[in-house]
C-alpha positions in Angstrom: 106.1 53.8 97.5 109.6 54.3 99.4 111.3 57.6 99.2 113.7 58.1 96.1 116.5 60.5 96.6 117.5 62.8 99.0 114.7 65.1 101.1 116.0 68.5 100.6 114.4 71.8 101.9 114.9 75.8 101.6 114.0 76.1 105.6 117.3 77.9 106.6 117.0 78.9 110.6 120.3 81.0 112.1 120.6 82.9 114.9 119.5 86.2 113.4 116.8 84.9 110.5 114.6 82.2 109.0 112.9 81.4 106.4 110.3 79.6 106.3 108.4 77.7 103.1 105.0 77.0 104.0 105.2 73.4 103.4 107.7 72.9 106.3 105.5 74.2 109.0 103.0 72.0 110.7 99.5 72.6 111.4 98.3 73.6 114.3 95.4 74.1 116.9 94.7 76.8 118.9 92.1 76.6 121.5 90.9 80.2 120.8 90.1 79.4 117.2 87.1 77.2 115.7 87.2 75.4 112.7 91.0 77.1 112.3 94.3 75.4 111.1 96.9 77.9 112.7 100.5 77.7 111.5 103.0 79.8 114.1 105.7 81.7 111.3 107.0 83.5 114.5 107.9 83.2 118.4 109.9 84.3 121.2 111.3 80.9 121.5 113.0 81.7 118.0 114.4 84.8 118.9 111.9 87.3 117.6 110.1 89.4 120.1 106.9 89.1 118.6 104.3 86.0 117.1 102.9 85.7 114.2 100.2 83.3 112.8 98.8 82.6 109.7 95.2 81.1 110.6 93.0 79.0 107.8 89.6 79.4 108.9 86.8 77.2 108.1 83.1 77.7 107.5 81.7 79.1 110.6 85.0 79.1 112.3 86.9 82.0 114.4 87.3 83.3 117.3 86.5 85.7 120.2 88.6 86.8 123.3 90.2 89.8 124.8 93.8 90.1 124.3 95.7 90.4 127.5 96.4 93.7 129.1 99.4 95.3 127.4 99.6 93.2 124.0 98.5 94.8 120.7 97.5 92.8 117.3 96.8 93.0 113.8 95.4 90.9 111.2 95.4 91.3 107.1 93.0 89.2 105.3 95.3 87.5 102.4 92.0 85.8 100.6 88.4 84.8 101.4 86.1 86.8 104.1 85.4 87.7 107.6 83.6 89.8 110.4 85.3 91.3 113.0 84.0 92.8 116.0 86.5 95.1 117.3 85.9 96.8 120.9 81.8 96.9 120.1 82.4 98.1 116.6 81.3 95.6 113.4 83.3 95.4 110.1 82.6 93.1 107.4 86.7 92.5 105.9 88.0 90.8 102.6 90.8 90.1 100.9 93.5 93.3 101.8 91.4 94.1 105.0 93.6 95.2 107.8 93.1 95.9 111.1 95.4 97.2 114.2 93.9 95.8 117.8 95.1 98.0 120.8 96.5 96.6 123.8 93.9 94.6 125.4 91.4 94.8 122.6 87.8 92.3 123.0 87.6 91.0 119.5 85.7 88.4 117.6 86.3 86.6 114.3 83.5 85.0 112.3 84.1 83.6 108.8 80.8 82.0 107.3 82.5 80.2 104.4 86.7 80.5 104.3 89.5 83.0 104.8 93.1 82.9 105.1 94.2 85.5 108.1 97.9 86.8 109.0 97.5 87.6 112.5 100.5 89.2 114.7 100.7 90.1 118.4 103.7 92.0 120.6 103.8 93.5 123.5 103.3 97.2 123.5 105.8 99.4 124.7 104.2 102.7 126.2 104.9 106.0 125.7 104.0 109.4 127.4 101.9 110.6 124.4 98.3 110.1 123.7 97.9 106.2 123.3 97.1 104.7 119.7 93.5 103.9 118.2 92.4 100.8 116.8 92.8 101.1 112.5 90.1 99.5 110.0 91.1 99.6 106.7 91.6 98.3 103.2 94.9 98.0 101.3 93.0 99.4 98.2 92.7 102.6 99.9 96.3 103.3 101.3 98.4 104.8 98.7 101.8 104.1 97.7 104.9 106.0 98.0 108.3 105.7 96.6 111.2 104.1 98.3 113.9 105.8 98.6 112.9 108.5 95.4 113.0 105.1 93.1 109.2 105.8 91.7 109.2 102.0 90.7 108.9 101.1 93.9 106.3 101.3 96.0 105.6 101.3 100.0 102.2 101.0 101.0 102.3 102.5 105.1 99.3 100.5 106.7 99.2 102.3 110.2 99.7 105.9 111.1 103.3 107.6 111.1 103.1 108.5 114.6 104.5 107.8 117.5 101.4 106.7 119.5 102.2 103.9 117.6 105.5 101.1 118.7 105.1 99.1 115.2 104.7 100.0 111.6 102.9 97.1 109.0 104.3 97.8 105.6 103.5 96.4 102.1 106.2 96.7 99.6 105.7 96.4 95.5 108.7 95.2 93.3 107.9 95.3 89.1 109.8 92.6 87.8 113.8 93.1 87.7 113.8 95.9 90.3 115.6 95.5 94.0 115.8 97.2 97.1 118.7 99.8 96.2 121.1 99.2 99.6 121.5 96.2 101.6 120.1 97.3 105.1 121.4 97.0 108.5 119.7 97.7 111.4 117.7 97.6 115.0 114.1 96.5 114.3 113.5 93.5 113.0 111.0 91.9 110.9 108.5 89.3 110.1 107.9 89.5 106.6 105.0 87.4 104.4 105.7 86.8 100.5 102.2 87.5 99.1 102.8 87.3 95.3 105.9 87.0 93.1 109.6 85.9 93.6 112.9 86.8 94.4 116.1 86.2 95.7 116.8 87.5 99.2 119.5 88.5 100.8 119.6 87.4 104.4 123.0 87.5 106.6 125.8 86.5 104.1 124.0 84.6 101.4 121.2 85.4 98.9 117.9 83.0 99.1 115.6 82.1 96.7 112.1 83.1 98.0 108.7 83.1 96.3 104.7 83.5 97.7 103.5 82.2 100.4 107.3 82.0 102.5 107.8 83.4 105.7 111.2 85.1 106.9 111.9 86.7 110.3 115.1 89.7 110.5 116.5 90.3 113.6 118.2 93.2 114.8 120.8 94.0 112.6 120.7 91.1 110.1 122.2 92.5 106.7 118.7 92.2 104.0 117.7 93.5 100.9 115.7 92.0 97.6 115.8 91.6 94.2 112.8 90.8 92.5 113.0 88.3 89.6 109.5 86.7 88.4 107.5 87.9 85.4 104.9 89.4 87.5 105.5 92.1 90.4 106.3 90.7 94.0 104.7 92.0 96.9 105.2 91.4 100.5 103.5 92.4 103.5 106.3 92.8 106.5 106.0 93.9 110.3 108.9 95.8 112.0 109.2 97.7 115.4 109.4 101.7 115.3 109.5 105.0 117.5 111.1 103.4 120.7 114.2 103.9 122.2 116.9 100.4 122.4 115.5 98.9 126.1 119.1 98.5 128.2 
């Protein structure tokens, strides 16, 4: 049947941010991965200094390759199950597994039945201190802390506060009706996941309706905050740079 009406979207790209609803962004193959649909949420080519992937793996599908000298990863396991080989060491991962690769990490992903994966790599930027570790973990374990001294909310810090580390991966918790209390303003930026809920969001100079499952990317200095406004509590998972100097 013809299309009726107008095709409308919420995919809003500017110089500074996105966001992204999951339908709009294509499928994907990645030579690397087996049995994997990759969708790229994040490039350089649209302004952010980092990628970011979320990978659907199929039974007996993944992948296994070093990561080039000088770029770090992570993944998060948003549902299903996986093992990961990191540097010679096994761990079996489910859903809220995490794990921070260090610059030129050997890896390898195996999924026997299904899993949904947000994988992210940068370039890390070095630092005369004692270089970071590779983290394992399980968002289950990390515990929350509240923004700001608002006790409502709650920032779940998956990697260490230190500054071996160029790169922080946050989860935030929002009960229904509850916002970020400032709009913020500044250098890092940010590729941030919606993994349960909805909200308005406020990117630039106009407030965005968002919900699970969307993908939005801050640059430096793009005015942001949230308001949470679903029944249930939204959650995101979000990626932003830390503990460097500005590069001139």
């Amino acid at each position: 049947m013809p299309q009726q009406g107008l095709v409308t979207s919420r995919v809003v790209v500017e110089r500074n941010f996105c966001l992204l609803p999951p339908e709009g962004v294509p499928a994907s193959v990645l030579p690397e991965w087996t049995a994997t649909t990759a969708r790229i949420l994040a490039a350089p080519a649209l302004g952010a200094r980092f990628a970011m992937y979320l990978f659907e793996v199929g039974a007996e599908g993944g992948a296994g390759h070093k990561l080039p000298d000088g770029i770090e990863g992570f993944i998060y396991v948003l549902d299903g199950a996986l093992e990961l080989d990191l540097n010679s060491r096994g761990h079996r991962m489910s859903a809220g597994g995490f794990a921070y690769l260090t610059p030129g990490s050997r890896f390898r992903v195996h999924v026997k039945q299904r899993a949904r994966v947000l994988c992210l790599k940068k370039r890390f930027q070095a630092f005369d201190h004692n270089p970071p570790h590779d983290v394992v973990g399980t968002e289950g374990e990390v515990k929350g802390e509240p923004f700001m001294d608002v006790q409502e909310l709650l920032l779940k810090k998956l990697l260490p506060d230190d500054v071996s580390y160029d790169m922080a991966m946050n989860i935030f918790t929002f009960p229904p009706g509850f916002s970020l209390p400032i709009t913020e303003t500044h250098v890092m930026e940010h590729g941030l996941y919606m993994l349960q809920g909805q909200g308005v969001y406020y990117l630039g100079d106009r407030w965005m309706e968002v919900k699970a499952g969307d993908f939005i990317w801050m640059g430096p200095f793009c005015p942001q905050s949230f308001y949470a406004t679903s029944s249930e509590p939204a959650r995101y998972i979000y990626y932003k740079d830390v503990n460097r100097d500005v590069e001139l």
